[in-house]
VOGU-3710 file (C-alpha; in Angstrom, 3 decimals, decimal comma):
1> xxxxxxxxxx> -32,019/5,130/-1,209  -32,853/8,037/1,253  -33,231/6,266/4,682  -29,749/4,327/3,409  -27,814/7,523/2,313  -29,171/9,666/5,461  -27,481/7,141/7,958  -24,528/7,327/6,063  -24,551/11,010/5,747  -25,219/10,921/10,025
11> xxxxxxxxxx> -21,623/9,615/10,399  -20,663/13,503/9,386  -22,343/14,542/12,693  -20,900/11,602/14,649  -17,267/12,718/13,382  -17,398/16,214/13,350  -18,334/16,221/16,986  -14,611/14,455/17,666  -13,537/17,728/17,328  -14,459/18,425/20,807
21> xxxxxxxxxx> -11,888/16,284/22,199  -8,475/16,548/23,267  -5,863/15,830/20,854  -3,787/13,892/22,611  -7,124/11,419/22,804  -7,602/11,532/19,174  -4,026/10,079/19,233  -4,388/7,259/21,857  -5,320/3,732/20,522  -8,994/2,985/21,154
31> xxxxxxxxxx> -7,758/-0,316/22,623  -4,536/-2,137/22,826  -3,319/-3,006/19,613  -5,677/-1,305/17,613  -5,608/2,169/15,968  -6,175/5,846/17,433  -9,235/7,380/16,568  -7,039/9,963/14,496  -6,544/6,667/12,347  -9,945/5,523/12,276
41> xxxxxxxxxx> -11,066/8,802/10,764  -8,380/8,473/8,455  -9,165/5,262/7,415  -13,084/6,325/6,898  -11,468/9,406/4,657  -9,360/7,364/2,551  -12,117/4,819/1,857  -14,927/7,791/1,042  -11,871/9,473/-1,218  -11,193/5,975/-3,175
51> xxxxxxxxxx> -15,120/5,207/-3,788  -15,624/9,199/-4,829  -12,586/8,884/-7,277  -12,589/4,857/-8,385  -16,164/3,529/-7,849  -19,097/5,853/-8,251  -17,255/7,570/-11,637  -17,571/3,810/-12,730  -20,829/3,089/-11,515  -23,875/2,478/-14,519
61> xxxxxxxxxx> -26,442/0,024/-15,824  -23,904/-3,456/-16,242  -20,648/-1,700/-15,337  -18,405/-4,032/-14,006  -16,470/-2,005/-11,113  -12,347/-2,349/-10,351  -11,911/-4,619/-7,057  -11,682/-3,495/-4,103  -7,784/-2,663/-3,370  -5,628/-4,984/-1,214
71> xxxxxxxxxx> -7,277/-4,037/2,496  -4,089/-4,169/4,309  -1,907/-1,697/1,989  -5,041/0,473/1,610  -5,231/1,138/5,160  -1,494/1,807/5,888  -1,862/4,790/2,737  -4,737/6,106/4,772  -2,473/6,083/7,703  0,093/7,474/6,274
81> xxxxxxxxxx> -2,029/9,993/4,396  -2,858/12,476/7,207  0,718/11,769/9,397  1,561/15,408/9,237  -2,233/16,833/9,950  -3,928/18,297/12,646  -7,023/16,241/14,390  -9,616/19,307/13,050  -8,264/19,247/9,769  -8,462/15,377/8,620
91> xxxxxxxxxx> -12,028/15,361/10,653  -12,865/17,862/7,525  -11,365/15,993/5,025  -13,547/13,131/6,426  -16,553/15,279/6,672  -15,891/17,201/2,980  -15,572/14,062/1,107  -18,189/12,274/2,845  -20,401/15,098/1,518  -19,147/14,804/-1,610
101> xxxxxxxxxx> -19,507/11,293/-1,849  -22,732/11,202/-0,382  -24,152/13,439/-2,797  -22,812/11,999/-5,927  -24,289/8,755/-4,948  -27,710/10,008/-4,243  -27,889/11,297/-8,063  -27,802/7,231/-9,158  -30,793/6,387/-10,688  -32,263/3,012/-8,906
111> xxxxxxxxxx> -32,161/1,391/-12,042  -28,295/1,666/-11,927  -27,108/-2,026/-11,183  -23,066/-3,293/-11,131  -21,125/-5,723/-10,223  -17,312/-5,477/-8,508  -14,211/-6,737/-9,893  -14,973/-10,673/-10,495  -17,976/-11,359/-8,305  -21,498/-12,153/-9,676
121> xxxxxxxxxx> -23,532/-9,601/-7,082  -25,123/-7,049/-8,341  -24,921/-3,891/-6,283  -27,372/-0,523/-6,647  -26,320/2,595/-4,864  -27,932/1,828/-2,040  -26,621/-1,886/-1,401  -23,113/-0,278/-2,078  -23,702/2,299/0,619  -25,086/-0,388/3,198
131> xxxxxxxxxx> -21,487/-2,182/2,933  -19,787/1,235/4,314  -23,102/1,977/6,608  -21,820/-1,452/8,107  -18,180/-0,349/7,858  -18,827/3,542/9,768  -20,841/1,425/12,627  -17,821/-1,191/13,632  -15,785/1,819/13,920  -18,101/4,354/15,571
141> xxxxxxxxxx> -18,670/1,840/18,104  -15,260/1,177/18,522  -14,324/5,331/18,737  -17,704/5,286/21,556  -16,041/2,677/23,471  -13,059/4,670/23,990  -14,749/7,905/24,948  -17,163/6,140/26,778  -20,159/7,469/25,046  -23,478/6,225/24,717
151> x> -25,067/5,425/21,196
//
């Protein structure tokens, strides 16, 4: 799992770095119609903080994992989550449970196989990291676009 799990553990550097920024341009939309990078980080948070507490607690040899939570709703809590915090202090709650996560998930043994909610795929902890690998690169792109960065 440790080439899977150290790109996902790189997004803490990508983030953290966002603290160099203005404020007001963690608060702009990365495009029209979309969200601010504030919310993006937020949204990353709130999906690290529902795997740490829902999934990997869950996650053994033929455990059958909850679903995923409706997408929409789940991303208006994250939202609505951090509305009264500063940009530094949700990029640490991003980075802190990210950690967290991270490390909790590199203790599963690679025998460890599950399945989520109804479907018939089994997922290790490394296939289950490669969906939010996936997930952290749409929006890191997205974040890169807006500050113009190359990466």
């Amino acid at each position: 799992m440790s080439k899977t799990l150290l790109e996902f553990e790189k997004t803490i550097d990508k983030v953290s770095q966002l603290k160099e920024i203005h404020s007001s341009l963690f608060m702009e939309p990365v495009e029209e119609e979309k969200w601010s990078i504030r919310d993006i980080v937020a949204h990353l948070y709130y999906w690290d903080k529902y795997n740490l507490e829902e999934m990997v607690p869950e996650m053994s040899k033929g455990a059958v994992l909850p679903p995923f939570p409706d997408h929409d709703q789940h991303n208006q809590q994250a939202i609505l989550s951090v509305t009264d915090y500063s940009p530094h202090f949700i990029i640490d709650l991003f980075t802190n449970t990210r950690k967290e996560l991270a490390d909790n998930l590199s203790r599963l043994g690679k025998d460890v196989k599950f399945t989520i909610g109804k479907g018939k795929r089994q997922f290790s902890g490394e296939s289950f990291i490669k969906i939010f690998v996936k997930h952290d690169t749409h929006h890191l792109k997205q974040i890169q676009k807006k500050l113009k960065i190359d990466n």
